[in-house]
N, C-alpha and C positions, 0 to 999 in steps of 0.2 A: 722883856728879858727872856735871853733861851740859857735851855740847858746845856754844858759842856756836855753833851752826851759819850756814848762810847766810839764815835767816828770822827767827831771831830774835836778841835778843842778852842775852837773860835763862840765871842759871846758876843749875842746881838741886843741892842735896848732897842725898847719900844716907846716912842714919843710921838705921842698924840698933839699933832698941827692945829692951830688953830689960830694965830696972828701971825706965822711963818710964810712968807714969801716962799716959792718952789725955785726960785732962782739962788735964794739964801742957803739951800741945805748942802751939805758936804757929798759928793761923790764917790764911789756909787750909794744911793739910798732906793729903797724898797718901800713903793706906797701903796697904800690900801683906803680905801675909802670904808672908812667907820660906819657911815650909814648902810654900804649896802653887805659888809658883813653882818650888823647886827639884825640885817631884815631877813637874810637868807637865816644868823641862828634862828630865830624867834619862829621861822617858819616850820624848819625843821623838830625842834622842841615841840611846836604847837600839831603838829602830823603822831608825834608819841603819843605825846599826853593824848588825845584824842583817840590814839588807838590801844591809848592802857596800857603799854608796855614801857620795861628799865630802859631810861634811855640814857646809854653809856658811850658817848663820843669818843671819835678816837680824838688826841691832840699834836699827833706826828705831824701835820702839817705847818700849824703853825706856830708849834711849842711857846704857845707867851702864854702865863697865866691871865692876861687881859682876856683873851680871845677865850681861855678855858670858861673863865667864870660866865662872859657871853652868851656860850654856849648852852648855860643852864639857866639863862632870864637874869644873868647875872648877880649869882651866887655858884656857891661852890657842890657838886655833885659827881657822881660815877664817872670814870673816864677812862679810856683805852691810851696806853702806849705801845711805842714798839720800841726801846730802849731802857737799861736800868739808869741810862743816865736821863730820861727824862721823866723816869718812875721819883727817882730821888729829887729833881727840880722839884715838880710837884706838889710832890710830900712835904719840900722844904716849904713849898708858898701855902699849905692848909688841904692840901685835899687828900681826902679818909678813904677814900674806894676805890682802888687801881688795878685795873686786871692788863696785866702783861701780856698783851699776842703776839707773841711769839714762840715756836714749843722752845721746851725748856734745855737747857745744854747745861751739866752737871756741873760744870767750873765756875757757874752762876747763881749757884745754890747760897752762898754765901752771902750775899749783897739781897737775894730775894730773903733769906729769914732775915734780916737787919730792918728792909721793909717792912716786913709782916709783923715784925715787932713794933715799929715805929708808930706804923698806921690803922686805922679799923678793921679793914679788910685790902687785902692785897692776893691778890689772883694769880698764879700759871697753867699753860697749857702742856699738855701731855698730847704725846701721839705715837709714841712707841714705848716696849715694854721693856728696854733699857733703861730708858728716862722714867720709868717711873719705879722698877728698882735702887735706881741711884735718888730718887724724891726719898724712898723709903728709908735706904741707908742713911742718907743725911743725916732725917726727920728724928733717928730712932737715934743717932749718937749727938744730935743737939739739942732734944725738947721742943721741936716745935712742929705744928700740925700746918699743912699747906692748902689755901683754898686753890681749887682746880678745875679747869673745862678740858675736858677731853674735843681735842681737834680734827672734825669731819673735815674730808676733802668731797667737797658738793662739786668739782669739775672746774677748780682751776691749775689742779694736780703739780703742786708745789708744798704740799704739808700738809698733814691731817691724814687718817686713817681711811679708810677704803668701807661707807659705810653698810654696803653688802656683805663683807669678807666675814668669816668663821673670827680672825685674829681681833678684827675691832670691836664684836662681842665681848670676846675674852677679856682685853682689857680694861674695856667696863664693867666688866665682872670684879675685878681686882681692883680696880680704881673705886669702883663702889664698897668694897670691904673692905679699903685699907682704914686703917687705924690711924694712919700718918697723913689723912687727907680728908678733906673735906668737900665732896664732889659737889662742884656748883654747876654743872650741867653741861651741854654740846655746844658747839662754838664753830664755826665756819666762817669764811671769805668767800664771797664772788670776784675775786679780782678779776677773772676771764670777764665782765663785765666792763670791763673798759677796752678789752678789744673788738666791741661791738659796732656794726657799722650804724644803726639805727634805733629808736626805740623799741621798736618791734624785737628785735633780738635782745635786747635790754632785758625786755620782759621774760622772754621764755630763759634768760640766766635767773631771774628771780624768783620765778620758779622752782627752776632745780635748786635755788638755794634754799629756800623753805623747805621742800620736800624733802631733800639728804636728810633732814634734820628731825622731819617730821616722821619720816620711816623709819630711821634710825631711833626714836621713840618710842615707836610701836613695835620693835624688835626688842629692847631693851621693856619692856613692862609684860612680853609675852613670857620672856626669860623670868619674870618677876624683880626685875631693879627700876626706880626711882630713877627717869632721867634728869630729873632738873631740868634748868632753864633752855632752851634754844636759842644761842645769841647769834643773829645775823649781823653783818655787815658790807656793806659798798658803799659807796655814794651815788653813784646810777642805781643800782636797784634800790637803794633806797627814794628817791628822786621822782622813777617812773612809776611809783604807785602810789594809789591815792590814798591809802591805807595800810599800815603795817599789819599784817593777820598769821598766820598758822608761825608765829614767833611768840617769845617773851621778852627780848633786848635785843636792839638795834647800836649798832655801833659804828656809822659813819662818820667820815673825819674830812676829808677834801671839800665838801659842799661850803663851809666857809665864805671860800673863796671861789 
């Protein structure tokens, strides 16, 4: 089952084949073979665990809660959306821990506190100091407190703060004292990681992904703030290393598949 998210408003079931002829099924149909998604999660999972960090999947790909729970040895754990319509799927099917990536746009505020009420914890990103005056305003005429990763751009420069600049300081400064929020730590994409033509460049993108994140740490505790977590994610950088390390939370979603 997917979510009606917010682009589309089509619903797909998920049926698991197992005395079904392939000649039998109705057309068009979308097939996956069970075993080797379940060997790529278990892989993936088992690269976390082993490198001791939250391992918070994304599930934009293949929004079924089959594939979510998969994901975590199948049971229910942490997980990345990029949609509030697939934040709410989710939530509907049991899962407690949803961090939002995507920053945040203030006409959204609404449906993110409905979440955050519904569920344990529920996540947005911030990356400008718009966005997070309009967190503030909300926060302060509805009662409720917002967990949040403030958004590094590590070089795929489509979103996320500039983690050199004087301004992306600043706003960790702010996002660290507000009242109205609950800073859960840095948060990046390597998406320029898929326009790599070989492992080799894979690698030196995964790099610069730890590293935004890691220097941006070391900036942020020289200032004297608490950076929280480092959440990376790709599915190539995550992929071409043997070892998740200079992170706290990985968030790949495409390897699945």
């Amino acid at each position: 089952r997917r979510p009606q998210d917010d682009s589309s408003r089509s619903n797909f079931e998920l049926v698991i084949i197992r005395d079904m002829k392939l000649a039998d099924l109705a057309t068009p149909a979308f097939l996956v073979a069970r075993e080797t998604v379940a060997r790529n999660c278990d892989a993936m999972l088992r690269k976390a665990k082993e490198s001791d960090v939250v391992f918070r999947p994304h599930v934009k790909t293949h929004k079924t809660l089959e594939i979510g729970r998969m994901q975590h040895g199948g049971s229910i754990g942490p997980i990345t959306v990029s949609t509030l319509g697939e934040a709410e799927f989710f939530a509907e099917g049991g899962f407690q821990d949803i961090a939002y990536a995507v920053p945040i746009a203030p006409q959204k505020l609404a449906r993110c506190a409905a979440l955050a009420r519904r569920i344990d914890r529920f996540a947005i990103l911030i990356d400008h100091a718009e966005a997070l005056e309009a967190v503030e305003g909300f926060a302060r005429a509805e009662g409720v407190v917002f967990d949040a990763y403030l958004k590094i751009d590590c070089g795929y420069h489509r979103a996320g703060v500039d983690p050199e600049s004087d301004a992306a300081l600043d706003l960790a400064r702010r996002g660290s004292a507000s009242r109205f929020i609950r800073f859960a730590g840095l948060l990046t994409h390597a998406g320029h990681a898929y326009h790599a033509r070989n492992r080799e460049e894979i690698a030196v993108v995964a790099t610069e992904e730890t590293g935004a994140l890691t220097r941006f740490s070391e900036r942020m505790r020289a200032a004297g703030l608490e950076p929280g977590l480092r959440s990376i994610g790709s599915t190539p950088t995550a992929s071409v290393v043997e070892r998740f390390a200079d992170c706290d939370e990985v968030r790949p979603g495409n390897y699945v598949f």
